[in-house]
N, CA, C and O atoms as a CHARMM CRD file, in Angstrom:
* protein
*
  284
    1    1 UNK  N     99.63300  89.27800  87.71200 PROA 1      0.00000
    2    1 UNK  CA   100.53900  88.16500  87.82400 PROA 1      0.00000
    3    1 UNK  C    101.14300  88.21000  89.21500 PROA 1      0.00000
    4    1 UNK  O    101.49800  89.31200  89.63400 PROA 1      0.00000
    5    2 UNK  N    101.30600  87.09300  90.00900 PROA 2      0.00000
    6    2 UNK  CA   101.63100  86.88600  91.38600 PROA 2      0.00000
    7    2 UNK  C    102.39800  85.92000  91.04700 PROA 2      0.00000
    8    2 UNK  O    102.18400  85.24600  90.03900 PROA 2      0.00000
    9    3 UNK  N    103.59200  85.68800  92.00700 PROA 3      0.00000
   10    3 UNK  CA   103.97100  84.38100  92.10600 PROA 3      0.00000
   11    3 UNK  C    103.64200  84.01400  93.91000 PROA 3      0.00000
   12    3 UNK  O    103.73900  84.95000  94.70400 PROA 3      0.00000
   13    4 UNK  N    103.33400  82.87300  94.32200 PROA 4      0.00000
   14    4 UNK  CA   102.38100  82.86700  95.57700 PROA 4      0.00000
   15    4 UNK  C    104.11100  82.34800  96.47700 PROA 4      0.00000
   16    4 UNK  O    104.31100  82.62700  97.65900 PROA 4      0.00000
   17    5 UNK  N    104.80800  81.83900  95.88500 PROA 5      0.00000
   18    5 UNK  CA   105.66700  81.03100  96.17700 PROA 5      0.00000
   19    5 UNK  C    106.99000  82.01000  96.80300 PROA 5      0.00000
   20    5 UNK  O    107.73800  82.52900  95.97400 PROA 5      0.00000
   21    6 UNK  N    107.16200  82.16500  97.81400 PROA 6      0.00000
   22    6 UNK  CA   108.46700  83.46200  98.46000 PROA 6      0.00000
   23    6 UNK  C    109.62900  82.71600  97.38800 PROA 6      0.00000
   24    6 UNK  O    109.99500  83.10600  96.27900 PROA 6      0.00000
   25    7 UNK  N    109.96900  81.73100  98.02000 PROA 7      0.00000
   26    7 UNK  CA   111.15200  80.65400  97.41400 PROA 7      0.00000
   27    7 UNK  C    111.44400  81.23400  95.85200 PROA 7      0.00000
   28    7 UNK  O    112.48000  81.82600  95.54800 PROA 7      0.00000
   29    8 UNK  N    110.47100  80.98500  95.03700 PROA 8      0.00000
   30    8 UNK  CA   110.71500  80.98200  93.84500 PROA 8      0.00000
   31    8 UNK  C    110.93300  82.39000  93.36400 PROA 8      0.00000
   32    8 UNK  O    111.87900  82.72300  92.64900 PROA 8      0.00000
   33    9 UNK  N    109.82100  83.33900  93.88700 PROA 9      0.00000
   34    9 UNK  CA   110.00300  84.41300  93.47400 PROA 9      0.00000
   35    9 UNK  C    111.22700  84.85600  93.89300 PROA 9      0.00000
   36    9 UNK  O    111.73700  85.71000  93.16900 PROA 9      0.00000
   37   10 UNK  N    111.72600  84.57800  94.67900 PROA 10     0.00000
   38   10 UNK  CA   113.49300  85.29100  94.87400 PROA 10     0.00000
   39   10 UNK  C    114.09300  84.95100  93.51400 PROA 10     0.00000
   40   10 UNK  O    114.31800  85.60300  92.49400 PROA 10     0.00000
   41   11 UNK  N    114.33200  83.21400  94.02400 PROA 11     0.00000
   42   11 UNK  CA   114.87600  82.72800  92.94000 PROA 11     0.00000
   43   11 UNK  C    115.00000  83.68400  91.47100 PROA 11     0.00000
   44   11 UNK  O    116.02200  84.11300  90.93500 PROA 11     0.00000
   45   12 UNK  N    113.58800  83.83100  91.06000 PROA 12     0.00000
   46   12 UNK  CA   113.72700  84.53000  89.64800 PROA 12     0.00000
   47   12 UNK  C    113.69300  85.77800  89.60100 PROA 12     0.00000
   48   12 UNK  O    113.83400  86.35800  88.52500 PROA 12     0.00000
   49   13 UNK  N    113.46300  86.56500  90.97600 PROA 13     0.00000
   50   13 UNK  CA   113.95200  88.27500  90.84700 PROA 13     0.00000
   51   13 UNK  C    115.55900  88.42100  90.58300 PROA 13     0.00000
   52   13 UNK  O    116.06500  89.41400  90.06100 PROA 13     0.00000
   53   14 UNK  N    116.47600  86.95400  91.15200 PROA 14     0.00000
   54   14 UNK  CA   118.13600  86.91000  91.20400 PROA 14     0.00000
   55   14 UNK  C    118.24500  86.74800  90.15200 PROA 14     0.00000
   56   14 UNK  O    119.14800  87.47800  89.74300 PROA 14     0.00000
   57   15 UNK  N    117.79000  86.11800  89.31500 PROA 15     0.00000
   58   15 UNK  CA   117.76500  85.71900  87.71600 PROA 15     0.00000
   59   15 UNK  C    117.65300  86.44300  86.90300 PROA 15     0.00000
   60   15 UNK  O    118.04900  86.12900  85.78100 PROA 15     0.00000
   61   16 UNK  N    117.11800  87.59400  87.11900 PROA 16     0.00000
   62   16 UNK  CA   116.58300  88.61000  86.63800 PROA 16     0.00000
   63   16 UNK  C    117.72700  89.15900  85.34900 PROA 16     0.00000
   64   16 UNK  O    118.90200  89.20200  85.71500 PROA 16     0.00000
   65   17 UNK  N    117.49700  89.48500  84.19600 PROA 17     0.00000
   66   17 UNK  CA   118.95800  90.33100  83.10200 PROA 17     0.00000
   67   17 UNK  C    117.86000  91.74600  83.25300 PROA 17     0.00000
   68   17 UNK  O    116.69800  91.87600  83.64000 PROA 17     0.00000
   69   18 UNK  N    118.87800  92.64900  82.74500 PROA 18     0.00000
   70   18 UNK  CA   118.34000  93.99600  82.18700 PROA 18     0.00000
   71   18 UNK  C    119.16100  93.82000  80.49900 PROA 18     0.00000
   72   18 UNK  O    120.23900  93.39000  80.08900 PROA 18     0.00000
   73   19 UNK  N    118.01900  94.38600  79.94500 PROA 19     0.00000
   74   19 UNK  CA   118.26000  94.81300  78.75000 PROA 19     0.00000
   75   19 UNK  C    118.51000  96.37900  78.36400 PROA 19     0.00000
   76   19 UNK  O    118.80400  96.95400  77.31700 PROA 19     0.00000
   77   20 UNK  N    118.24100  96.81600  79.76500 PROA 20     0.00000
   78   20 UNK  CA   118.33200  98.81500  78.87100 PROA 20     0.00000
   79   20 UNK  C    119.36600  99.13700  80.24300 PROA 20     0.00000
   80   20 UNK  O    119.40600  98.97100  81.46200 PROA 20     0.00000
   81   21 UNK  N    120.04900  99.63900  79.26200 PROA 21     0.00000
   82   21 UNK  CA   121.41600  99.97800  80.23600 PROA 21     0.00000
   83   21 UNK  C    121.41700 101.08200  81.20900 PROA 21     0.00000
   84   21 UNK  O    121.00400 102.21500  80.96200 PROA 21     0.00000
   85   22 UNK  N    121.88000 100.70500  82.27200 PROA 22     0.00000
   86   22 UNK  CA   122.24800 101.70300  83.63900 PROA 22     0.00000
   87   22 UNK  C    120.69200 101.64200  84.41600 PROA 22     0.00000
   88   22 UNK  O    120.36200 102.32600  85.38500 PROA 22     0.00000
   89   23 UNK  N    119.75800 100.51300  83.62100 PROA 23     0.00000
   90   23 UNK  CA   118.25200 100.33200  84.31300 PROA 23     0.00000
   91   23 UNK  C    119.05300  99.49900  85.66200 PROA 23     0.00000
   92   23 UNK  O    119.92400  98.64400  85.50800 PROA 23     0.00000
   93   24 UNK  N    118.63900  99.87400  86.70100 PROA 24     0.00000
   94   24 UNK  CA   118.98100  99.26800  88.14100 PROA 24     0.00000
   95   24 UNK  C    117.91100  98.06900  88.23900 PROA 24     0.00000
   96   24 UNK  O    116.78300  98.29500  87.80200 PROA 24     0.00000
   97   25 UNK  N    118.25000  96.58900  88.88200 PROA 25     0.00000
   98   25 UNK  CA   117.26200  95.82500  89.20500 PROA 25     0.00000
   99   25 UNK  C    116.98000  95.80100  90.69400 PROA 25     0.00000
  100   25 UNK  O    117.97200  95.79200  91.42400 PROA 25     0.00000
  101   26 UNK  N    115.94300  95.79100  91.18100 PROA 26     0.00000
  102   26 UNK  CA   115.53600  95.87300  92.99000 PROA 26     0.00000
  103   26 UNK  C    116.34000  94.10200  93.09600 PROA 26     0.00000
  104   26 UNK  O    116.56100  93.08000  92.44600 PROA 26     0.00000
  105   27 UNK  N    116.53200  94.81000  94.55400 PROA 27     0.00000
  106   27 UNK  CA   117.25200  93.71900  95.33100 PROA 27     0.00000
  107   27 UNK  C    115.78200  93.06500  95.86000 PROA 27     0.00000
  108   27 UNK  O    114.66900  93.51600  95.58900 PROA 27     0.00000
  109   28 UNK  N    116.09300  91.85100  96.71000 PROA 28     0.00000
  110   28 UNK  CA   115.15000  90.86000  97.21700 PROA 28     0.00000
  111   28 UNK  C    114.39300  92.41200  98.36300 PROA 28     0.00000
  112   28 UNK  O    113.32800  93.02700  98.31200 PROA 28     0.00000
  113   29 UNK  N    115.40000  92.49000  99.11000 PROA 29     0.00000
  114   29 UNK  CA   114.92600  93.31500 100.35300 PROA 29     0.00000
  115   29 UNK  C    113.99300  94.74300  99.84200 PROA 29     0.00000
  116   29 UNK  O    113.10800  95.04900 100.64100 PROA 29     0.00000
  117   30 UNK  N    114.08500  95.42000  98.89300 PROA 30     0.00000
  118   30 UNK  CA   113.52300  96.23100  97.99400 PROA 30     0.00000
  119   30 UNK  C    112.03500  95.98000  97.30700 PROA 30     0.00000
  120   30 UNK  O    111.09000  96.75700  97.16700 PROA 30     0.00000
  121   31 UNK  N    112.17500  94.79100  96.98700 PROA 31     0.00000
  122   31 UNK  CA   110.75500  93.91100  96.52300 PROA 31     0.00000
  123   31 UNK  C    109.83800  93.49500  97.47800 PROA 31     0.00000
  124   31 UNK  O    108.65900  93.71300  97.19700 PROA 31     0.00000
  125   32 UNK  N    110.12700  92.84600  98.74100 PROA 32     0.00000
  126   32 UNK  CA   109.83400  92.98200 100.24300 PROA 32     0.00000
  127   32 UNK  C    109.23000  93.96000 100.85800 PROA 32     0.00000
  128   32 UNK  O    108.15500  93.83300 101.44500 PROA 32     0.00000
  129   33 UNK  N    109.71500  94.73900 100.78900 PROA 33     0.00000
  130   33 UNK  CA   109.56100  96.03500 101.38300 PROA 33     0.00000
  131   33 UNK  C    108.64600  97.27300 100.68000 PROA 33     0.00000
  132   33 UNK  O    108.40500  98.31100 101.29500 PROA 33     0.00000
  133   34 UNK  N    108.25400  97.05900  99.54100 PROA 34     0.00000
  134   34 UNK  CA   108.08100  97.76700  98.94000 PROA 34     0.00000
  135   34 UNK  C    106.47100  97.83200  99.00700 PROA 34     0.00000
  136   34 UNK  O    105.83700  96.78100  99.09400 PROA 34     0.00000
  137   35 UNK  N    105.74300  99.22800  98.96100 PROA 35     0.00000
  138   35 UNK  CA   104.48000  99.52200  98.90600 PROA 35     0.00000
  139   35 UNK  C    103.70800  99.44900  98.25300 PROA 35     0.00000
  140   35 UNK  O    103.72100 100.36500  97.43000 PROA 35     0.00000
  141   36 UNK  N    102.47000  98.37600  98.08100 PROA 36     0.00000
  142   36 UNK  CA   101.81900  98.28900  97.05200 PROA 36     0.00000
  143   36 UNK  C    100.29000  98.60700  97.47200 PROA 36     0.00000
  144   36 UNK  O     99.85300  98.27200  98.57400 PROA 36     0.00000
  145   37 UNK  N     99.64900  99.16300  96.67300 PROA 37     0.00000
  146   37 UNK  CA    98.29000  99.41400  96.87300 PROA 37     0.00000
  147   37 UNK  C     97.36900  98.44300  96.78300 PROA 37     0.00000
  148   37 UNK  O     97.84000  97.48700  96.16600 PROA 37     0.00000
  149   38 UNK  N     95.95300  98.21900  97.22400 PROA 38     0.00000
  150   38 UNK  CA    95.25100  96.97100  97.20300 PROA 38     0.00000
  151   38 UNK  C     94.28600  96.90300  96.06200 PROA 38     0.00000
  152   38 UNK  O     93.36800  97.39800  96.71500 PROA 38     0.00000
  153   39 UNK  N     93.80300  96.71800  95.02100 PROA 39     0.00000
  154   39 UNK  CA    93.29100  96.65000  94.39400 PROA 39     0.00000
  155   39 UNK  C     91.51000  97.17000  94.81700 PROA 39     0.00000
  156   39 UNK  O     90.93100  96.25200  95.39700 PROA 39     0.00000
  157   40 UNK  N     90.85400  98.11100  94.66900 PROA 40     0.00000
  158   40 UNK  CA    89.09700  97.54500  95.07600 PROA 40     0.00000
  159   40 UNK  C     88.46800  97.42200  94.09600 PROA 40     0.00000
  160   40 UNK  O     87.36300  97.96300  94.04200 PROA 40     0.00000
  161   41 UNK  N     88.97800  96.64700  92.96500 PROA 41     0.00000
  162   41 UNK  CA    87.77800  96.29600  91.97000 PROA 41     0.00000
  163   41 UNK  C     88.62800  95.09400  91.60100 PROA 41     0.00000
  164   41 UNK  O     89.78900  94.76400  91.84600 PROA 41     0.00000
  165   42 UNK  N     87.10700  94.29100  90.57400 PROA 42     0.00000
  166   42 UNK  CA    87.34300  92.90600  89.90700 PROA 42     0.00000
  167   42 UNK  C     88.70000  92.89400  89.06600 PROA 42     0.00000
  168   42 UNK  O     88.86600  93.61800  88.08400 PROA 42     0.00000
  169   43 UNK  N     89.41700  92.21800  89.43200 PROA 43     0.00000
  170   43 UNK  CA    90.58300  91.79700  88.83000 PROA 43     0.00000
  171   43 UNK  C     90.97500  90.50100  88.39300 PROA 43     0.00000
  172   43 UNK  O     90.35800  89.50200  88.76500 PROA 43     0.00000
  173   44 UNK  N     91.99300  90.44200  87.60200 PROA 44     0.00000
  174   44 UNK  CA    92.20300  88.50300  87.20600 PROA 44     0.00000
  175   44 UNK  C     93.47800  88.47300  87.60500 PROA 44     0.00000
  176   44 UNK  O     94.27600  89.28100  87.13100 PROA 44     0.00000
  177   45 UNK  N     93.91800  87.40700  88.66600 PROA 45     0.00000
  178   45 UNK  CA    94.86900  87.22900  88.72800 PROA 45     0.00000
  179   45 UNK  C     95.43400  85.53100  88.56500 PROA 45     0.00000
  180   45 UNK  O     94.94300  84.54300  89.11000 PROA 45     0.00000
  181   46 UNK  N     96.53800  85.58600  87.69400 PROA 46     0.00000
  182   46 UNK  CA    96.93900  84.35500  87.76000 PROA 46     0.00000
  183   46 UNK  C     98.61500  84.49100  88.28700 PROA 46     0.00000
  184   46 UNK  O     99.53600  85.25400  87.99400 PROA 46     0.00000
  185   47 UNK  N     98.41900  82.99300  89.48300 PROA 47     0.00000
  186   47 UNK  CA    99.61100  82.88300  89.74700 PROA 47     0.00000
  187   47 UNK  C    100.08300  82.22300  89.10000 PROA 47     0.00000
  188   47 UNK  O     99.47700  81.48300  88.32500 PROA 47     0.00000
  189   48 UNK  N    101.89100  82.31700  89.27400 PROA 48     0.00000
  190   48 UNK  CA   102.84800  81.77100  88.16800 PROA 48     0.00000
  191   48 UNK  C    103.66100  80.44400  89.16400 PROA 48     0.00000
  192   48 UNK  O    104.57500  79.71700  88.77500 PROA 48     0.00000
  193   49 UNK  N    103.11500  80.43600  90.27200 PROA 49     0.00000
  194   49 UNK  CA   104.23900  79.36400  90.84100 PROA 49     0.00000
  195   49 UNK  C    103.80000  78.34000  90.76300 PROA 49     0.00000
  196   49 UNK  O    102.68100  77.93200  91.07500 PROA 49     0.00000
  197   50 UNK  N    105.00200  77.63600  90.16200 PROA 50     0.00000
  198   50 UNK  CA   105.48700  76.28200  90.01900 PROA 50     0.00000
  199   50 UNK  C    104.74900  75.77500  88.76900 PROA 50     0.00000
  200   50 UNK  O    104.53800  74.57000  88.63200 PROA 50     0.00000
  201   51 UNK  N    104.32900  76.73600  87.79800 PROA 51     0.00000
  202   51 UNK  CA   103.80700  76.63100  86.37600 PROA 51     0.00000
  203   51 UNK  C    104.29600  77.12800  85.20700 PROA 51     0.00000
  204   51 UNK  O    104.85700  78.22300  85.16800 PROA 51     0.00000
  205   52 UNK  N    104.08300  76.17500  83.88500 PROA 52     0.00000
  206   52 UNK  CA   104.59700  76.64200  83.18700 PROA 52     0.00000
  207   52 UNK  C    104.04500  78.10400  82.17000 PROA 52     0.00000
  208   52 UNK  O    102.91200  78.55000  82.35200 PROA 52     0.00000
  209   53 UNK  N    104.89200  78.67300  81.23100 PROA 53     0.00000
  210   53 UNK  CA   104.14600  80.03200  80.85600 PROA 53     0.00000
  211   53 UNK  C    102.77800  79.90400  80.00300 PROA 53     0.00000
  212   53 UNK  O    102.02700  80.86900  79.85700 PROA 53     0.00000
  213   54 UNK  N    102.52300  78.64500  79.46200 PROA 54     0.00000
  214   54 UNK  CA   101.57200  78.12900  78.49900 PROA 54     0.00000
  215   54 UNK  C    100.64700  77.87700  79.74300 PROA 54     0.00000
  216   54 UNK  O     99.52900  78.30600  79.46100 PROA 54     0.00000
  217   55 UNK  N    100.67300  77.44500  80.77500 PROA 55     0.00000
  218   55 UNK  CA    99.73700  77.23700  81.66200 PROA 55     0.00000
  219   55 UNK  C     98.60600  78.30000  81.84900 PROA 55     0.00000
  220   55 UNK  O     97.37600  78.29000  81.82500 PROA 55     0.00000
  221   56 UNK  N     99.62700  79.24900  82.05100 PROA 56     0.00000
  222   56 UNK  CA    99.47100  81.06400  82.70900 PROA 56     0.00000
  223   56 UNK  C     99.05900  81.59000  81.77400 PROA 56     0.00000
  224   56 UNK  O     98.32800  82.51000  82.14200 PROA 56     0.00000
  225   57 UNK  N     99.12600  81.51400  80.54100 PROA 57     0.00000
  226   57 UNK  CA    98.44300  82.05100  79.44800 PROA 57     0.00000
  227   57 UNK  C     97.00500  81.48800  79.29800 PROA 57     0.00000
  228   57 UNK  O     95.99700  82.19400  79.31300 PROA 57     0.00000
  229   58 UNK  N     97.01900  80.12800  79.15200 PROA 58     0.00000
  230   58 UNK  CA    95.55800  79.72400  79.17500 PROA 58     0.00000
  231   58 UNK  C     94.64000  79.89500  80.07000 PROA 58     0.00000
  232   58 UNK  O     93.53800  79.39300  79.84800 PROA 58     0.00000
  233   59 UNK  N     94.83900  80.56200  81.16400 PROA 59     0.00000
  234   59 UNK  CA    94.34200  80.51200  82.15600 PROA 59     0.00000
  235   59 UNK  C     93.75700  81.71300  82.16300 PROA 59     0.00000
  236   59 UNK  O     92.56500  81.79400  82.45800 PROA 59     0.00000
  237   60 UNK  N     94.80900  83.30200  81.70500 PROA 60     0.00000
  238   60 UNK  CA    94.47300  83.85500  81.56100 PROA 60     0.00000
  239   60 UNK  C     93.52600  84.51000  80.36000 PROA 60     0.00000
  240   60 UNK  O     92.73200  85.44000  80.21500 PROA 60     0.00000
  241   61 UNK  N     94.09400  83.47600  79.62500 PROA 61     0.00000
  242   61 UNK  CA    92.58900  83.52200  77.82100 PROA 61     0.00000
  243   61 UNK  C     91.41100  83.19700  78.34800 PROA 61     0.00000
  244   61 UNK  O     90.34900  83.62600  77.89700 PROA 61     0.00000
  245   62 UNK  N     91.50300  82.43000  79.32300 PROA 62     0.00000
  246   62 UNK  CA    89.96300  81.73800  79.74300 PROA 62     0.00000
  247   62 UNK  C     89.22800  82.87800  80.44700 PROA 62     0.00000
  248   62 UNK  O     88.08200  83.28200  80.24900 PROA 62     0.00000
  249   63 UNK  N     90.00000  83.23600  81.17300 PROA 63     0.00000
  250   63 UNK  CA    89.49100  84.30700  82.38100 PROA 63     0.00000
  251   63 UNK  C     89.28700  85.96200  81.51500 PROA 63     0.00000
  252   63 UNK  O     88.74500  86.93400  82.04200 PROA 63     0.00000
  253   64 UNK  N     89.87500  85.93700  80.09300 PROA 64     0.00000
  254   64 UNK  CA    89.52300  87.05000  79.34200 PROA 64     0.00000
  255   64 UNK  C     88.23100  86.92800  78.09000 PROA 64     0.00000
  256   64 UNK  O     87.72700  87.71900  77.29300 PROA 64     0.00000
  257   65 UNK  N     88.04400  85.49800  78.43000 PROA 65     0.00000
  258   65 UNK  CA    87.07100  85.28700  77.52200 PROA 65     0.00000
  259   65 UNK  C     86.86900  84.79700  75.84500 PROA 65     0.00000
  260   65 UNK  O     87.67300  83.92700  75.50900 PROA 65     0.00000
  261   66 UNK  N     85.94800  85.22700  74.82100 PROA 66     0.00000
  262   66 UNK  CA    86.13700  85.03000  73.98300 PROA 66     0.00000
  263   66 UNK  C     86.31900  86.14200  73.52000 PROA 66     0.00000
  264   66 UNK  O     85.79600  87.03000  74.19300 PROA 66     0.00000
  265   67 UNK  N     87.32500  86.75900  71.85300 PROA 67     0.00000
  266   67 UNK  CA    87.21100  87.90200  71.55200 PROA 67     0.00000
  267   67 UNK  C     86.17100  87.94300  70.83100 PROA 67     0.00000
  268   67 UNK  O     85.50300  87.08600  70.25100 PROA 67     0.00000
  269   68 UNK  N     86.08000  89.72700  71.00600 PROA 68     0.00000
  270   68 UNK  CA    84.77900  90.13700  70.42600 PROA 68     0.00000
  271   68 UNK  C     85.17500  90.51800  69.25100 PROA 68     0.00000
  272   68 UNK  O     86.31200  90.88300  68.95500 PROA 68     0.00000
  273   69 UNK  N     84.09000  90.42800  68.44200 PROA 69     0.00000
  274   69 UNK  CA    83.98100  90.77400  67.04000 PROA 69     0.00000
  275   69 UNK  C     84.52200  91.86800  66.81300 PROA 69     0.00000
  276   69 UNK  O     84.03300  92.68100  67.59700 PROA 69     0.00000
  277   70 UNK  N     85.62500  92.56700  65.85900 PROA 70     0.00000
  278   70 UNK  CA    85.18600  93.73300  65.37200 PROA 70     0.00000
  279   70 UNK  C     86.40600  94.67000  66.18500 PROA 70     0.00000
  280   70 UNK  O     86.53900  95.83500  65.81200 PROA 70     0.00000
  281   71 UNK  N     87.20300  94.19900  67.18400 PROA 71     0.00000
  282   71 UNK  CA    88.01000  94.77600  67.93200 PROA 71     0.00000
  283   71 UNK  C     89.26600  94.52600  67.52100 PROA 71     0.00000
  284   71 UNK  O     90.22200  95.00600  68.13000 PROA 71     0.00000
């Protein structure tokens, strides 16, 4: 999950609640800054900006396929 959008993703990192107490939330500059590794294999990614969550779900059912029997 990506959001492609800087704007928004602030927006909803500020938005952000915690539910488990004394859990700290990263600031904007923290999320920014922060080190992420690059993926080297096939991955699915769906972005979330400027869509709704039913969007992002179907998108990602499609991209997971049909289920298999028996699982």
């Amino acid at each position: 999950m990506i959001c492609s959008d800087p704007a928004e993703h602030r927006r909803r990192a500020a938005a952000r609640t915690v539910d488990i107490a004394g859990l700290p939330l990263p600031d904007w500059q923290s999320i920014t800054t922060r080190a992420y590794e690059s993926w080297d294999r096939d991955r699915i990614v769906v972005d979330t900006a400027g869509r709704r969550v039913e969007e992002c779900l179907g998108e990602l059912r499609r991209a997971l396929g049909p289920p298999v029997a028996g699982s």
